[in-house]
C-alpha atoms as a printed R data frame, in Angstrom:
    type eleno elety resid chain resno      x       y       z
1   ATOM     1    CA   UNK     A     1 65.212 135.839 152.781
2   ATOM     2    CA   UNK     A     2 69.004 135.838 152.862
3   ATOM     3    CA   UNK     A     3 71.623 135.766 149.778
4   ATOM     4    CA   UNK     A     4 72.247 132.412 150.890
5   ATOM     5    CA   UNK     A     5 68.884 131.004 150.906
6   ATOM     6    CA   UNK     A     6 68.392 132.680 147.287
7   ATOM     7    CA   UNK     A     7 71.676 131.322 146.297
8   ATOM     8    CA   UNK     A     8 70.575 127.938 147.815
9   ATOM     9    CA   UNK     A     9 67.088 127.873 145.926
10  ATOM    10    CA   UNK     A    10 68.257 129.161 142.912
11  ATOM    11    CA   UNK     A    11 70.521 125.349 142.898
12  ATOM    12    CA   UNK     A    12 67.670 123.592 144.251
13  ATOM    13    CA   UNK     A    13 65.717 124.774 140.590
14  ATOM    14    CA   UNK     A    14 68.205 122.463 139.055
15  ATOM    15    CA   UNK     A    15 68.293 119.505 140.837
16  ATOM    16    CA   UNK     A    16 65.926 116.341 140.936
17  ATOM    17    CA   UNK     A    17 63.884 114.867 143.820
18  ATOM    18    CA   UNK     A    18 66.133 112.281 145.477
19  ATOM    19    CA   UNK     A    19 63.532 111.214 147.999
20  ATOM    20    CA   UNK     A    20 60.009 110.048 147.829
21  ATOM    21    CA   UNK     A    21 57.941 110.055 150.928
22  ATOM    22    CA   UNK     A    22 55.168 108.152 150.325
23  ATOM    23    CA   UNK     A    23 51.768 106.889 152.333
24  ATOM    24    CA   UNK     A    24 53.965 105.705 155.017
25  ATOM    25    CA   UNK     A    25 55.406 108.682 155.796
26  ATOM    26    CA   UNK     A    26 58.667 109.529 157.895
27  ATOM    27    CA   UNK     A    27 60.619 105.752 158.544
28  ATOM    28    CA   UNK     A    28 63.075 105.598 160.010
29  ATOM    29    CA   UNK     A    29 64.615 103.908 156.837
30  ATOM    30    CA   UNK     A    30 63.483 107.103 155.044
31  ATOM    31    CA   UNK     A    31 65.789 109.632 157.238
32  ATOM    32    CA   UNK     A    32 68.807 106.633 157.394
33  ATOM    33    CA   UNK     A    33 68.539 107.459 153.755
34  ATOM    34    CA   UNK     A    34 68.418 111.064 153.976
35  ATOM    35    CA   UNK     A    35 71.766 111.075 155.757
36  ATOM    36    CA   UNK     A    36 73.211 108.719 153.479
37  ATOM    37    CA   UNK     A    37 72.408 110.840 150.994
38  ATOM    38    CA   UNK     A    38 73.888 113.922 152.973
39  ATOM    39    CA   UNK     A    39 77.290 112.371 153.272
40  ATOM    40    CA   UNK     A    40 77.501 112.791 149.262
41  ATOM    41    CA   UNK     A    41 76.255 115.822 148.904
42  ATOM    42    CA   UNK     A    42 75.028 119.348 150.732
43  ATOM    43    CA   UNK     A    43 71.821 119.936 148.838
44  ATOM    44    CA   UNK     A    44 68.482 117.772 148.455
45  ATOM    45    CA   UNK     A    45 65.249 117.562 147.065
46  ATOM    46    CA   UNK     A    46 62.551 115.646 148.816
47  ATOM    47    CA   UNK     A    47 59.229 115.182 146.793
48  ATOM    48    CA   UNK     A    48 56.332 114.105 149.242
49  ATOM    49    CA   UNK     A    49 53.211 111.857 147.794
50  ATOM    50    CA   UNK     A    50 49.880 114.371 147.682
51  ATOM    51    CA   UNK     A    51 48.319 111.227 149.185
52  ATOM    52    CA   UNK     A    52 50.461 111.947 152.196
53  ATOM    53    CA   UNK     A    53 48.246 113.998 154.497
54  ATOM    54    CA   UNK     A    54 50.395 116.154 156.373
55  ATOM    55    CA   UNK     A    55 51.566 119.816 156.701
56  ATOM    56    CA   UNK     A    56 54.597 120.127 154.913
57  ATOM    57    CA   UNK     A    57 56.139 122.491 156.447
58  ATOM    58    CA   UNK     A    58 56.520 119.998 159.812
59  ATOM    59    CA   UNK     A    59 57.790 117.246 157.631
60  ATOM    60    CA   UNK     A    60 60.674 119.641 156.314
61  ATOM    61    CA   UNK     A    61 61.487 120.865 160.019
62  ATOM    62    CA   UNK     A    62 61.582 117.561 161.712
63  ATOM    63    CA   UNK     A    63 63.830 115.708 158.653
64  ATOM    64    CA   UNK     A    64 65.852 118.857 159.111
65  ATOM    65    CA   UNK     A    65 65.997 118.554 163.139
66  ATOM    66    CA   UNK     A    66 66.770 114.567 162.617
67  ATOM    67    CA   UNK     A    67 69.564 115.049 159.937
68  ATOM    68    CA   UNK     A    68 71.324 118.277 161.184
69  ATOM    69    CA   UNK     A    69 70.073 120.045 157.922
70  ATOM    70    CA   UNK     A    70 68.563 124.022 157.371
71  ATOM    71    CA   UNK     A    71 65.534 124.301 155.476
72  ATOM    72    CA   UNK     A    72 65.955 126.070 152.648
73  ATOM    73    CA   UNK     A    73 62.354 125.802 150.826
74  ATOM    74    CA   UNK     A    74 58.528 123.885 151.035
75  ATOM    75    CA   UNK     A    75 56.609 124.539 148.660
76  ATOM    76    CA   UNK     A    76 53.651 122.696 146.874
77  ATOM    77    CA   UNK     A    77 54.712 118.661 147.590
78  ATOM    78    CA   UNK     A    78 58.472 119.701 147.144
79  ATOM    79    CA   UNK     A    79 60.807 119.857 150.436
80  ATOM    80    CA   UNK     A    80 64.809 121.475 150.090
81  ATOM    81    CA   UNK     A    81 66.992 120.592 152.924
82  ATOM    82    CA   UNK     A    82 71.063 121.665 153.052
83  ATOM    83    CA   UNK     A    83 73.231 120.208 155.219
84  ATOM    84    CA   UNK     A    84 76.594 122.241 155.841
85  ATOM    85    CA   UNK     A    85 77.957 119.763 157.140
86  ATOM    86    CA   UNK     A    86 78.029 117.154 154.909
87  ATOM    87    CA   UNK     A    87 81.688 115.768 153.446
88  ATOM    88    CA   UNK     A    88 81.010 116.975 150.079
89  ATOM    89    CA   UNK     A    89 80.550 120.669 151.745
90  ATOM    90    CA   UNK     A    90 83.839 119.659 153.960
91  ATOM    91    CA   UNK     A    91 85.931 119.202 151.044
92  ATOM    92    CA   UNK     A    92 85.255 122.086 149.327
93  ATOM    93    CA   UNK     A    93 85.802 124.244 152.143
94  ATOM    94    CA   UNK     A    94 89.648 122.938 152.994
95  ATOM    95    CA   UNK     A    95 90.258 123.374 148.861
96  ATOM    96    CA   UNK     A    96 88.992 126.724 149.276
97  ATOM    97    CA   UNK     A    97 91.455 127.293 151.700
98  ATOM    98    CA   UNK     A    98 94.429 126.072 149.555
99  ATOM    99    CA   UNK     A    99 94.723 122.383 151.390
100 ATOM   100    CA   UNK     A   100 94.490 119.068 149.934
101 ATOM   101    CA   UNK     A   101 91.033 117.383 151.857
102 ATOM   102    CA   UNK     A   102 92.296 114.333 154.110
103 ATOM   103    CA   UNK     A   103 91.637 110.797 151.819
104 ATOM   104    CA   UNK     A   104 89.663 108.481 153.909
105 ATOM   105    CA   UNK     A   105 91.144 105.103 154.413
106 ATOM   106    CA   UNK     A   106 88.622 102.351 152.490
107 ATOM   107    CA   UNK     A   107 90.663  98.905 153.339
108 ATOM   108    CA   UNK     A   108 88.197  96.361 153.427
């Protein structure tokens, strides 16, 4: 395990399951939300149902294959994706550099 992954984990530990996956299983509403969730922020929690028969571990690769996201932890019913490249992630990286992040134009 990498610094980053600890790193990662370590702000997983104090964050709250975002995402239910339930008896249904992956929908393809449930990963629409997953990367509507990603565009706000870098770091999720994904609690799956124990009624939900499947190995974990494939859940977290494929959500993390279908939303462009690393998996940083499975364990028990808990899944922790991060997505680098979500805007939240983008943002903090151009203030890091000394720029101002580009506004997005929201004219309805």
């Amino acid at each position: 395990m990498d610094q980053f992954e600890k790193e990662m984990k370590s702000k997983a530990m104090q964050i709250i399951p975002e995402i239910q996956i339930g008896k249904n299983g992956l929908t393809e509403s449930l990963v629409g939300e997953l990367k509507h969730r990603f565009e706000k922020r870098s770091l999720i929690k994904i609690k799956v149902h124990p009624t939900f028969q499947a190995d974990r571990a494939r859940i977290a690769e494929k959500l993390a294959l279908d939303c462009n996201a690393r998996v940083i932890e499975t364990k028990g019913n808990t899944i922790v994706l991060y997505n680098p490249k979500s805007k939240k992630t983008k943002e903090k990286q151009v203030i890091q550099q000394g720029r101002k992040p580009k506004r997005q134009n929201t004219t309805h």
